[in-house]
PAZAPA-4460 file (N, C-alpha, C; in steps of 0.05 Angstrom, whole numbers, plus 32768, in hexadecimal, padded with zeros to 4 digits):
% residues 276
    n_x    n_y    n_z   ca_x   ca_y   ca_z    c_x    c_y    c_z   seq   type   mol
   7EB5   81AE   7DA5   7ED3   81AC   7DA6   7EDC   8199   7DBB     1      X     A
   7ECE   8197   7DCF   7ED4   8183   7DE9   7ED6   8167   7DDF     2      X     A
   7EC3   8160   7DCC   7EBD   814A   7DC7   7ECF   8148   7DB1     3      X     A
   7ED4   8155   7DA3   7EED   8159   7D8F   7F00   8151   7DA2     4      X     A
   7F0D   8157   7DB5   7F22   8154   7DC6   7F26   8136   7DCC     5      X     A
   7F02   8136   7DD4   7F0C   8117   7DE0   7F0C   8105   7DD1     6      X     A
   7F02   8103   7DB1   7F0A   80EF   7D9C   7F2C   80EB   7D9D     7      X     A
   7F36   8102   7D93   7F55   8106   7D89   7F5C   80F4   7DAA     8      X     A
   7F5B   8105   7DBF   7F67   80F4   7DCE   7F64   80D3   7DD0     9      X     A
   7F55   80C5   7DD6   7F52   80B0   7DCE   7F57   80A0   7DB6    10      X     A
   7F5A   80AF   7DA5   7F64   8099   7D90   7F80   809E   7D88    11      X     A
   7F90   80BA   7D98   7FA7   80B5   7DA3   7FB3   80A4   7DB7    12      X     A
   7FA8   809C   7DC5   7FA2   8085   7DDE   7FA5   806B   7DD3    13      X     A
   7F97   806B   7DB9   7F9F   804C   7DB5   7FB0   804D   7D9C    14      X     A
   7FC2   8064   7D88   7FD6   8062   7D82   7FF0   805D   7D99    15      X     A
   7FEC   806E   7DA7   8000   8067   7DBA   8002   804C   7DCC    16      X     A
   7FED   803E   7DCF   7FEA   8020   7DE0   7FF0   800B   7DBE    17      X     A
   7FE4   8017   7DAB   7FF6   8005   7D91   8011   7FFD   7D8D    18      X     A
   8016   8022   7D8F   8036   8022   7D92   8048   8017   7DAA    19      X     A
   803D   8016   7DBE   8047   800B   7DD9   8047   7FF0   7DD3    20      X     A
   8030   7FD8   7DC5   8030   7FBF   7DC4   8047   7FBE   7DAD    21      X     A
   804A   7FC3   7D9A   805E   7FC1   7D81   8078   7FC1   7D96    22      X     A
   8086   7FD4   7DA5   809E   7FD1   7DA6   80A5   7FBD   7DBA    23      X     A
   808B   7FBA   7DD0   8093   7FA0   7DE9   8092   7F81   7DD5    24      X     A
   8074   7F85   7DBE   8084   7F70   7DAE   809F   7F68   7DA4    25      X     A
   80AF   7F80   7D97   80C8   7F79   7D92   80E3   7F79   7DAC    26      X     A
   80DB   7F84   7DC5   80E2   7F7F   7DD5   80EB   7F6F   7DE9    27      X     A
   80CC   7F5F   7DE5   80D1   7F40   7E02   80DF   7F2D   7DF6    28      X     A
   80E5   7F21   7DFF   80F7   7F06   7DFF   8110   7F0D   7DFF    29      X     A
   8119   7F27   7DF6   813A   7F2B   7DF0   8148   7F2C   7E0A    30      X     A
   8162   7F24   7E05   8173   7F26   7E1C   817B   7F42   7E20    31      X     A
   8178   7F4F   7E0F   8189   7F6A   7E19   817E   7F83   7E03    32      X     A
   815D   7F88   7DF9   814F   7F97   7DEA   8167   7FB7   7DE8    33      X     A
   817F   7FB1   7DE2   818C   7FD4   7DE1   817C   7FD5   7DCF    34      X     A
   817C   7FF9   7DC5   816D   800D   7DB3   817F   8007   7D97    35      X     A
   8193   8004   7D9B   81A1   7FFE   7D7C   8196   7FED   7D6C    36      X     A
   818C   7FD3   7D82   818B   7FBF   7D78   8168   7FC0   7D6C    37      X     A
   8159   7FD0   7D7A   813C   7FCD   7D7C   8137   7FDA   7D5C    38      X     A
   814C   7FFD   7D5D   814D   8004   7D42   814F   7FFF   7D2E    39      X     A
   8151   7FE4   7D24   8152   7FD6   7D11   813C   7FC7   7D05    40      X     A
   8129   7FD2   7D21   810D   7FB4   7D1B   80F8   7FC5   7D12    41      X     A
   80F1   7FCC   7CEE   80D2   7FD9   7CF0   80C4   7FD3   7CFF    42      X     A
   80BB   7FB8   7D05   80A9   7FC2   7D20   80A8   7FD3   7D30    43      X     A
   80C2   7FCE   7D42   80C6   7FE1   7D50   80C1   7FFC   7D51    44      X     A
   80C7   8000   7D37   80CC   8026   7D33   80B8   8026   7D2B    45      X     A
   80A6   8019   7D1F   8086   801F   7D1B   8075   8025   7D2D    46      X     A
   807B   8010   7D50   807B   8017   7D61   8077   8033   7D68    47      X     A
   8094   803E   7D6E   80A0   805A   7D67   8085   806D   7D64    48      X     A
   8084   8066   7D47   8076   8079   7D31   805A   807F   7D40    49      X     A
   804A   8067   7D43   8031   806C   7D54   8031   806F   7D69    50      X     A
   804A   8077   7D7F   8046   807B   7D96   804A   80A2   7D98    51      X     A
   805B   80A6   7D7F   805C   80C3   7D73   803E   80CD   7D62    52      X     A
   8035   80BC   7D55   8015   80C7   7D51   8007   80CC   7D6B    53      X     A
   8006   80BC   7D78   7FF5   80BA   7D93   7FFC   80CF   7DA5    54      X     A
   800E   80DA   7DA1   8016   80EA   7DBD   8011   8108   7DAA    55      X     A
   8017   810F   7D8F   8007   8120   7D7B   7FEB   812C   7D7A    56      X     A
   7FE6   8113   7D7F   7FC8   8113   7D7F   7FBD   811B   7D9D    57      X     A
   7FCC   8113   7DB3   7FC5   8122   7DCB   7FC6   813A   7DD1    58      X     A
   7FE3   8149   7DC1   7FEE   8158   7DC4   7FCF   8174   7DBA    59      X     A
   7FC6   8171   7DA1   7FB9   817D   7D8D   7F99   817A   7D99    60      X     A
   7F97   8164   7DB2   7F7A   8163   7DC6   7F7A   8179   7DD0    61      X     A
   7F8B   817F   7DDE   7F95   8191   7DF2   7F8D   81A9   7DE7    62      X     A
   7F9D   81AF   7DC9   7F8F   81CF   7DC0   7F70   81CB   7DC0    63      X     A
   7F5F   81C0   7DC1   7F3C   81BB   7DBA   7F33   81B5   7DD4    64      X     A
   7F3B   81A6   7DE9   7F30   81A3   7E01   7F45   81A3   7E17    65      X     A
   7F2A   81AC   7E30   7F3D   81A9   7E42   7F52   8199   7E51    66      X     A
   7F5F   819F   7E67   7F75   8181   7E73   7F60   8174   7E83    67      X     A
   7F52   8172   7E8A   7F3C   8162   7E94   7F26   8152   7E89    68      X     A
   7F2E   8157   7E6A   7F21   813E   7E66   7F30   8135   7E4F    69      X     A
   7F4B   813F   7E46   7F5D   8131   7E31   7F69   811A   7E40    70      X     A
   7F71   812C   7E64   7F8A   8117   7E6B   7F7C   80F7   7E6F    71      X     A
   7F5E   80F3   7E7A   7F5B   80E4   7E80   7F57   80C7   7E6C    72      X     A
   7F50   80D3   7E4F   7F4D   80CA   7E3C   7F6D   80BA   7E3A    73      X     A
   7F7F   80C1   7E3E   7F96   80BB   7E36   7F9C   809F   7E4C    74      X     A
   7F8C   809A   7E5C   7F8D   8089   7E72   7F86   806A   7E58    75      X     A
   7F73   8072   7E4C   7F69   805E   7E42   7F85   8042   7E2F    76      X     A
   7F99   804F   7E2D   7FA9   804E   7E1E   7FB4   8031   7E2C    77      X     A
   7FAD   802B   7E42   7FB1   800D   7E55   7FA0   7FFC   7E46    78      X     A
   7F82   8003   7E44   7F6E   7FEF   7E40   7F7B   7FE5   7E22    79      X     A
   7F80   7FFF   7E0C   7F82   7FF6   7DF8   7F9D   7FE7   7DF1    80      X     A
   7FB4   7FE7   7E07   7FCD   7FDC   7E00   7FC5   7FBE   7E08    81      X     A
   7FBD   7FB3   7E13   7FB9   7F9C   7E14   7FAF   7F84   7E05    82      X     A
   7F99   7F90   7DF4   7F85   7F84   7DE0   7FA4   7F81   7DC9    83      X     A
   7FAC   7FA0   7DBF   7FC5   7F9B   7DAA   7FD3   7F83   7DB3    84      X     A
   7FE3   7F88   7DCA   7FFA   7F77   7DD8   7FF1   7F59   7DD3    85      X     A
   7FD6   7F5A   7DD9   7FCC   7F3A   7DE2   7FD1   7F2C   7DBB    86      X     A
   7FC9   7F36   7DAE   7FC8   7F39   7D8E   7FD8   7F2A   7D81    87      X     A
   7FEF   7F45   7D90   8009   7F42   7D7D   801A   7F20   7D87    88      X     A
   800F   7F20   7D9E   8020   7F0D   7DB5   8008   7EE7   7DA6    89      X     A
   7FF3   7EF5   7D9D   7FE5   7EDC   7D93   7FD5   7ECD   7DAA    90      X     A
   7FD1   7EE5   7DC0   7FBE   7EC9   7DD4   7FAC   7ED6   7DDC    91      X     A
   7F99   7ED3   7DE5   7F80   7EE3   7DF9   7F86   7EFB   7E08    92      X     A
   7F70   7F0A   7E0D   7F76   7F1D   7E22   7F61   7F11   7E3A    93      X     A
   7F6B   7F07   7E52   7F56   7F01   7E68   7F4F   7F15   7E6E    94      X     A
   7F2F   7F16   7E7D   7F28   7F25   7E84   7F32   7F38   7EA7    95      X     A
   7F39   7F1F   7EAB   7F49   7F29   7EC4   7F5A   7F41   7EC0    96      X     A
   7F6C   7F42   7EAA   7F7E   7F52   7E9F   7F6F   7F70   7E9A    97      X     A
   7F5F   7F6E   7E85   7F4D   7F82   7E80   7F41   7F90   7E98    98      X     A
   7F33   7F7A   7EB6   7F31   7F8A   7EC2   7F42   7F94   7EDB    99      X     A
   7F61   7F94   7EDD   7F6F   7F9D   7EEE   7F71   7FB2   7EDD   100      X     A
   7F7A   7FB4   7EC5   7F81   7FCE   7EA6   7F63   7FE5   7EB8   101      X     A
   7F4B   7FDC   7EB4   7F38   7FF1   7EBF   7F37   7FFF   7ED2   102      X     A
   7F42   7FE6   7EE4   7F3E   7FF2   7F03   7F52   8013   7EFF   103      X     A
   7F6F   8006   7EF7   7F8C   801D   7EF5   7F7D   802E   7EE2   104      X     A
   7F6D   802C   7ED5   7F63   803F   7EBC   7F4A   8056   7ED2   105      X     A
   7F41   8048   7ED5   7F31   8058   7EF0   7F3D   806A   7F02   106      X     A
   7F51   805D   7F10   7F60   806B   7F20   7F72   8081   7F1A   107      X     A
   7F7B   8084   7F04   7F87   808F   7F00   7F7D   80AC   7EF1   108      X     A
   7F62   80A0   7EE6   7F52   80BA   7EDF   7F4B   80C7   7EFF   109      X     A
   7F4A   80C5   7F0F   7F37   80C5   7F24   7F50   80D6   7F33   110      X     A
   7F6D   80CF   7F30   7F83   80E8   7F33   7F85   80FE   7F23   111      X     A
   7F81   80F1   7F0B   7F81   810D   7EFB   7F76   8121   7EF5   112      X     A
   7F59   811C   7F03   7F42   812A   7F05   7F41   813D   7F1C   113      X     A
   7F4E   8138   7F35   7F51   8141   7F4B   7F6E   8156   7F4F   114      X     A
   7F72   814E   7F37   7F96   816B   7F3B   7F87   8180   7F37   115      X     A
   7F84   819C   7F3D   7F7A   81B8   7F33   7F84   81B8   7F16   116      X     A
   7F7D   81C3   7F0D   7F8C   81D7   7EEF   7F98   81ED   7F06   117      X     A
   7FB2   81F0   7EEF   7FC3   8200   7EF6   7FBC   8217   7EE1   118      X     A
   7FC2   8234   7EDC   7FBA   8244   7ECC   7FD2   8256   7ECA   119      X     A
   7FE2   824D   7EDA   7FFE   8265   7EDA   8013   8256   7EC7   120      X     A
   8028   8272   7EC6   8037   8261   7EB3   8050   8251   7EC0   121      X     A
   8057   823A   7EB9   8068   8235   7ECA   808A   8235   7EC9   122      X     A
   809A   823A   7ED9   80B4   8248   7EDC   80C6   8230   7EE6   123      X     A
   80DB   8227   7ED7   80F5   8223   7EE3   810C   822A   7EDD   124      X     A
   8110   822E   7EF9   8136   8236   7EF8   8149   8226   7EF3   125      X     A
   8163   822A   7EF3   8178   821B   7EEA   8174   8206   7F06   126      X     A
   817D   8210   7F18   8175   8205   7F36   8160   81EB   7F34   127      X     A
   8151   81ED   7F2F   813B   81EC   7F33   8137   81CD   7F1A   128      X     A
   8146   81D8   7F03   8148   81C2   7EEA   8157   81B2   7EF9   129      X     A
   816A   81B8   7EFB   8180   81A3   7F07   8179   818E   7F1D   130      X     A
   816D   8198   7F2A   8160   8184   7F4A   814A   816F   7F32   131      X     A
   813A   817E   7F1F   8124   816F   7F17   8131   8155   7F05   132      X     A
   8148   815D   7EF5   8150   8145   7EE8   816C   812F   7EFD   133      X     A
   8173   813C   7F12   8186   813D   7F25   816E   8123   7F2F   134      X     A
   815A   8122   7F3B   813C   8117   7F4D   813C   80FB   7F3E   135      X     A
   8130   80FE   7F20   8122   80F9   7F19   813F   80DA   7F0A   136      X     A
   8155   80E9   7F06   816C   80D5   7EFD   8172   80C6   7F15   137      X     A
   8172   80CC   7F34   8179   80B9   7F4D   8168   80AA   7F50   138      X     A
   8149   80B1   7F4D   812E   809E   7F4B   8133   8086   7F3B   139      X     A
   8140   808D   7F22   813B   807C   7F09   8151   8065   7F10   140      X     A
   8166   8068   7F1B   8179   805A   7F1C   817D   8052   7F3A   141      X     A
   8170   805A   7F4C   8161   8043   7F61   8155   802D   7F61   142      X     A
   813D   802D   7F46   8130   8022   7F3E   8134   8016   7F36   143      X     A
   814D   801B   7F21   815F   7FFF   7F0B   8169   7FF0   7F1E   144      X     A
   8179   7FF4   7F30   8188   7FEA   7F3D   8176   7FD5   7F4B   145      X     A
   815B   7FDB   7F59   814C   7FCD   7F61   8143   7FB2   7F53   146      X     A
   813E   7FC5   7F34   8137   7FA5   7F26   8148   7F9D   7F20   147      X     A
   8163   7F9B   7F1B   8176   7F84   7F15   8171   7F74   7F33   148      X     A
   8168   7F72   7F3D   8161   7F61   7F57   8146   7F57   7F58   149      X     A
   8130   7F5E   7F49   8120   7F5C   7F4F   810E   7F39   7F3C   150      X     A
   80F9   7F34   7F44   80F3   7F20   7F3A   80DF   7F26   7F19   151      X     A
   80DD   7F15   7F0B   80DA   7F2A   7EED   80C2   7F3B   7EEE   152      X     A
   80A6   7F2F   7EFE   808D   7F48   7EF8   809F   7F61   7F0A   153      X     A
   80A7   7F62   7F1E   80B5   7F71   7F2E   80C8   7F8A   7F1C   154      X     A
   80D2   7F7D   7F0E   80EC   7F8E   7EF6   80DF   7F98   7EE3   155      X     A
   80C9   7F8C   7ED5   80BA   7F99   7EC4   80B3   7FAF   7ED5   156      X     A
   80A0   7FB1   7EF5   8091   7FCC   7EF6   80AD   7FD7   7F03   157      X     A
   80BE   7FD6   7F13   80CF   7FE9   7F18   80E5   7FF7   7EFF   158      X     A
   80E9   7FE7   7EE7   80FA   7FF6   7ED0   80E1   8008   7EC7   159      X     A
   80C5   7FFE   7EC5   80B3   800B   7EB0   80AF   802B   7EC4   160      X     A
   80AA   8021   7EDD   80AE   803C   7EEB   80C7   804D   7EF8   161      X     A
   80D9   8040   7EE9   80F1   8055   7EF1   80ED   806B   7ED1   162      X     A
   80EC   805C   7EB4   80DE   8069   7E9B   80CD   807B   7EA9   163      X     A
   80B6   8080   7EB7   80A5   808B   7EB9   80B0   80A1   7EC8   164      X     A
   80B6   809E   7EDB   80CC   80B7   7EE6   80D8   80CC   7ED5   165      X     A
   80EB   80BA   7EC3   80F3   80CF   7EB0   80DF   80DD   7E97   166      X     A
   80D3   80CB   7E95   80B9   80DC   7E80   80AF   80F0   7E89   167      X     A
   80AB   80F0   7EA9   8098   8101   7EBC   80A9   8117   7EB9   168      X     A
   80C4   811D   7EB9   80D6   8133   7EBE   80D5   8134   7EA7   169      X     A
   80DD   8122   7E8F   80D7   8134   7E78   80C4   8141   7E6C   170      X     A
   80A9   8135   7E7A   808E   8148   7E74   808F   816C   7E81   171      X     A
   80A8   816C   7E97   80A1   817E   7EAC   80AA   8192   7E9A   172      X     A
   80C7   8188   7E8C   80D9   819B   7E82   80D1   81A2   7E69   173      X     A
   80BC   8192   7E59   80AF   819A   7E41   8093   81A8   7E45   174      X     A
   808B   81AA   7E5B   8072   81BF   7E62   8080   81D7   7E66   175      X     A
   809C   81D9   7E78   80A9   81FB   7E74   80AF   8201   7E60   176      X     A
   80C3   81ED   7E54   80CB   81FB   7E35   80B3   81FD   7E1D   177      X     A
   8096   81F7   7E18   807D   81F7   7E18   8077   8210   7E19   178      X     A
   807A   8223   7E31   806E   823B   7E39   8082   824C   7E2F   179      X     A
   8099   8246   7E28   80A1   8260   7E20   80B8   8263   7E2F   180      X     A
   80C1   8251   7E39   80D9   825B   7E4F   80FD   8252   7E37   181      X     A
   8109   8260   7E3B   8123   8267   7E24   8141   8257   7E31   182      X     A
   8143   824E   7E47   8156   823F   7E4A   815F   822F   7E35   183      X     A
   8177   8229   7E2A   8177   821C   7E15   817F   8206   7E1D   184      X     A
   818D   81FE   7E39   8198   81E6   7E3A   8181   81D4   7E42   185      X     A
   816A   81E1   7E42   815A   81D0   7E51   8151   81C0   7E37   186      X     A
   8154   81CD   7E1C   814A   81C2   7E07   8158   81AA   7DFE   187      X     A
   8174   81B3   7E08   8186   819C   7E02   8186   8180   7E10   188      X     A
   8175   8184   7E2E   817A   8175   7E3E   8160   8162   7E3E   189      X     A
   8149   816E   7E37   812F   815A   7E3A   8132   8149   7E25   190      X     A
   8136   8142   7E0D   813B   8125   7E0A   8145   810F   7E1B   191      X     A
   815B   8116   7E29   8172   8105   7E35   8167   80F0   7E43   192      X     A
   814B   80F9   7E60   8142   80E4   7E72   812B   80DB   7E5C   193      X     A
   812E   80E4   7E43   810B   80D4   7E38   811E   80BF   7E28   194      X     A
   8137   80BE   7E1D   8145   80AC   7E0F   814A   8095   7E24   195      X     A
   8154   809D   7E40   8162   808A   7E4E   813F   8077   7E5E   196      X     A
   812D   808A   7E5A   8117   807A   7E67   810D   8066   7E47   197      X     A
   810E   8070   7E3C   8103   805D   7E19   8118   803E   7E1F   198      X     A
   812B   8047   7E29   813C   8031   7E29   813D   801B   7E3B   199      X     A
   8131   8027   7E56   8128   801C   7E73   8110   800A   7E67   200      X     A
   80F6   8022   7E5E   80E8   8012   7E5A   80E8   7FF5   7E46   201      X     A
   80F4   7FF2   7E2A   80FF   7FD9   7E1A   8103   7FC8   7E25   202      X     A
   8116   7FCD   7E39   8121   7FBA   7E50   8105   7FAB   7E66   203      X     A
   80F2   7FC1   7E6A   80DF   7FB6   7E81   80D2   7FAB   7E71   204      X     A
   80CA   7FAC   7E4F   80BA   7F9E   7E3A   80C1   7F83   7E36   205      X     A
   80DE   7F85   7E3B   80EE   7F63   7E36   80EA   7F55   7E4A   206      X     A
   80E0   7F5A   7E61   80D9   7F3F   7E73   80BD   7F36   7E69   207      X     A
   80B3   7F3C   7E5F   8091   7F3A   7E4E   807A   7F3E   7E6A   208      X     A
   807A   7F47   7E7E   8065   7F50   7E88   805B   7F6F   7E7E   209      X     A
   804C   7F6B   7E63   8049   7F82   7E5C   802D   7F96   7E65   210      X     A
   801D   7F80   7E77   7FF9   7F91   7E7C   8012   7FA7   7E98   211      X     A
   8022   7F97   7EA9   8025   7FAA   7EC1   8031   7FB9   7EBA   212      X     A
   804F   7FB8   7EA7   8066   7FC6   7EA2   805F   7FE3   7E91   213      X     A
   8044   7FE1   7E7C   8039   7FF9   7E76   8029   7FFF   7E90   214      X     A
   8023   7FF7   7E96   8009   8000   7EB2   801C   8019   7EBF   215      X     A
   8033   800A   7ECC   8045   8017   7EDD   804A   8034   7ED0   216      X     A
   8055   802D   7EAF   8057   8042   7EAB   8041   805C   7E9D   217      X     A
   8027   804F   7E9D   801D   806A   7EA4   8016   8073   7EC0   218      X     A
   801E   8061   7ED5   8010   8070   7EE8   802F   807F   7EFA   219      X     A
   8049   807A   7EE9   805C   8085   7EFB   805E   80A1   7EE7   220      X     A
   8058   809E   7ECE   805D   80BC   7EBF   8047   80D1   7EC5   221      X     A
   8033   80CB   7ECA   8026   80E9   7ECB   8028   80E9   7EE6   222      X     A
   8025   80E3   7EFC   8031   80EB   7F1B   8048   80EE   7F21   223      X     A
   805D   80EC   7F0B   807E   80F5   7F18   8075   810F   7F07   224      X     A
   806E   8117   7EFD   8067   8133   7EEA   8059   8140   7EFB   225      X     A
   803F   8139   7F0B   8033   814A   7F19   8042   814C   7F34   226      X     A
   8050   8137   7F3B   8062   8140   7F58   8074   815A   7F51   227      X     A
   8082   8155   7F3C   809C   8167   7F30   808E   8188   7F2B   228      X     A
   8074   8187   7F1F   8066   8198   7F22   805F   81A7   7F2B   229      X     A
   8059   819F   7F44   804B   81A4   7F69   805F   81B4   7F72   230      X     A
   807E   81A3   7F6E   809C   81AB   7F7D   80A7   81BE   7F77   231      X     A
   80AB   81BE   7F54   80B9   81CB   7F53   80AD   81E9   7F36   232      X     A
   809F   81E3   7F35   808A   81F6   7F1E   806E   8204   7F35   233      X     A
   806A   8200   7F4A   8054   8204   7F57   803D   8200   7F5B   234      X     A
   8035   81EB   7F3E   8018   81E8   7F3A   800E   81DA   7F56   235      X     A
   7FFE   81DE   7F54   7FDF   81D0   7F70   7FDE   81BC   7F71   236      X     A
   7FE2   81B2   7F88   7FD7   8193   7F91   7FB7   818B   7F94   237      X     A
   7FAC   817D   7F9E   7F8D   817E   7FA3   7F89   8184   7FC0   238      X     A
   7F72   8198   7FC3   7F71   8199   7FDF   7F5A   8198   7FEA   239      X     A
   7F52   8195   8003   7F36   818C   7FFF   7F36   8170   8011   240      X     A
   7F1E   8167   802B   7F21   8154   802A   7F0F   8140   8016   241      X     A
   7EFD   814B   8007   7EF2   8132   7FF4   7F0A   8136   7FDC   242      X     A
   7F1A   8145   7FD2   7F2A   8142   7FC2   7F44   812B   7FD1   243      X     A
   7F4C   8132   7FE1   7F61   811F   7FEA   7F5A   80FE   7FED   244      X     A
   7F3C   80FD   7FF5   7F33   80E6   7FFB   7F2F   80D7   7FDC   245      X     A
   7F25   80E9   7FC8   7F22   80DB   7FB2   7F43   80DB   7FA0   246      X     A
   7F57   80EC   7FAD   7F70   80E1   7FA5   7F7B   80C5   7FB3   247      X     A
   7F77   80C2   7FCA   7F78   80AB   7FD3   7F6C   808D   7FCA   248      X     A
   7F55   8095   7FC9   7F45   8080   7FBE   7F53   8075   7FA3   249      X     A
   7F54   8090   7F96   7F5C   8088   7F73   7F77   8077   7F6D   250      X     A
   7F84   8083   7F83   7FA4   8075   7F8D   7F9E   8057   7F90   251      X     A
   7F93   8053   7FAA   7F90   803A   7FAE   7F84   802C   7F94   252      X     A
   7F71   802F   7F85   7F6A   8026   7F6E   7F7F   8018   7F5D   253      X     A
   7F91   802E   7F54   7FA8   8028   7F40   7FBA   801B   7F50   254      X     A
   7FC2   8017   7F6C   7FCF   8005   7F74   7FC2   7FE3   7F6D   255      X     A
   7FAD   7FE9   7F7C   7F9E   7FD1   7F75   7FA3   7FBF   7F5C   256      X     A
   7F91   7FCD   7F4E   7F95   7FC0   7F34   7FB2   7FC0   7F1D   257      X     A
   7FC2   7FCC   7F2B   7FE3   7FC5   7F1D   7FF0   7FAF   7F28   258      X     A
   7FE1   7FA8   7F44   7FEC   7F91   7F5A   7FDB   7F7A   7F45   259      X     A
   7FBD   7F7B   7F45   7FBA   7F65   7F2C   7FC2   7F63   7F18   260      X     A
   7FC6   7F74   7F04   7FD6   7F6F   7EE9   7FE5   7F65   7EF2   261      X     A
   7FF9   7F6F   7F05   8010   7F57   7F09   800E   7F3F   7F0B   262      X     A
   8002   7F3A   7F13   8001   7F14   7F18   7FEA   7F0B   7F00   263      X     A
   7FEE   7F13   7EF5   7FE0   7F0F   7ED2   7FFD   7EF9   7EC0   264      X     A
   7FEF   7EE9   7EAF   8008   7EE1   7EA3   801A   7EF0   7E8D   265      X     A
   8037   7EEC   7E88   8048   7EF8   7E82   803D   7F01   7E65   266      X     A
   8044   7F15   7E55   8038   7F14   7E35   8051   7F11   7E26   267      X     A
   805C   7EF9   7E28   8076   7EF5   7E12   806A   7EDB   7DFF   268      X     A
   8075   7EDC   7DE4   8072   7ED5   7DCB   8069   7EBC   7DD5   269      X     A
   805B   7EA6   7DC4   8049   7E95   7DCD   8062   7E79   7DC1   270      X     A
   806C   7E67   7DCD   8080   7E58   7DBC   807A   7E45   7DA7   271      X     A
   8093   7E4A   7D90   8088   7E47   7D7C   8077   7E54   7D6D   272      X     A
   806C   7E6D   7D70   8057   7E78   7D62   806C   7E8E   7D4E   273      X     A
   805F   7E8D   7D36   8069   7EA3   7D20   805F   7EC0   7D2D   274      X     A
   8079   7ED7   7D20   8076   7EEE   7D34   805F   7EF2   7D15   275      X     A
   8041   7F01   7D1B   8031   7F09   7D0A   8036   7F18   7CF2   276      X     A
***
């Protein structure tokens, strides 16, 4: 069954890095990617469609194996967005690229491996909702604000990680309502930061730095989830000094290698080239 787990996950991993290259394809170059406008593009929503298989298919790991070896599988979903991206875009993937994608692919397993399992169920209050989407909406719009200033690899990773923020809170608030918890407004309310981050992110897809701008955002969605976690649900941090040290390490890792993707060249449409 483990190994059951870790197929589905992974080849959820690269529906979802499919679906991630499909919509930054219809994304880059535009002056202003709104959702109205994106809605119109099968691509796009095909996009959509396999980024909704992919996260299905994670979802359905999870009943067969444990979070310790689904989540890390889901890391992979960098290596495989790139090869798509490079594809759709019509040019090479350097290896350089591929190996900053490993380094953050590394690292990031290497956090996820080091959180405890939590086994309790987890609880929020109205209080408690409110600060998390209250946090997680001041983050996001610090961040915007930042990149309308910022220089374009710059805007890609700060819009792609202000998205990730809100994904992270929306993961938080779909793990309580998950367990069984009956608030209804909360049902009403977790769409809201995953619509306004889908839209952030389009926007970080249209400057075409697409190896960092996905990078960013997996490495800002599952750690704004496990902070929000820690804070305000109770789960466990790592403790330990070889646990802390290999959280450190793993950190530094995914800094590392998101600092090289960045200075990777841009992945916008090749000129003159027919879209495939």
């Amino acid at each position: 069954m483990t190994v059951l787990a870790a197929v589905l996950a992974l080849l959820g991993s690269l529906f979802f890095a499919l679906g991630a290259a499909l919509q930054q394809f219809e994304a880059a170059g535009t002056a202003g990617p709104g959702l109205r406008r994106l809605l119109r593009r099968p691509r796009w929503l095909l996009g959509g469609l396999a980024i909704g298989a992919g996260t299905a298919l994670h979802v359905v790991a999870l009943a067969y194996g444990p979070l310790t070896v689904v989540q890390p599988m889901g890391v992979a979903s960098l290596l495989f967005a790139l090869p798509c991206a490079a594809a759709l875009h019509r040019r090479r993937v350097r290896p350089g690229e591929l190996g900053a994608a490993a380094v953050i692919a590394v690292g990031l397993v290497g956090l996820v491996l080091v959180v405890p399992e939590h086994s309790g169920t987890p609880y929020l209050g109205t209080g408690e909702a409110v600060a998390l989407l209250a946090g997680a909406t001041a983050a996001a719009l610090v961040l915007w604000v930042l990149a309308r200033r910022a220089a374009p690899t710059g805007r890609a990773v700060l819009l792609a990680t202000a998205a990730g923020v809100l994904y992270g809170a929306t993961a938080t608030l779909a793990r309580v309502l998950a367990d069984g918890n009956r608030e209804l407004w909360f049902l009403a309310a977790a769409p809201v930061p995953a619509l306004i981050a889908l839209a952030l992110l389009q926007r970080a897809y249209a400057v075409g730095h697409f190896g960092v701008a996905f990078a960013a955002l997996q490495v800002a969605d599952p750690l704004t989830a496990v902070a929000f976690g820690a804070l305000l649900l109770g789960e466990p941090l790592p403790t330990g000094a070889a646990s802390t040290l290999t959280a450190l390490a793993a950190a530094a890792l995914t800094v590392a290698g998101t600092v090289a993707l960045a200075r990777t060249t841009p992945m916008s449409p090749a000129p003159g080239a027919a879209a495939p």
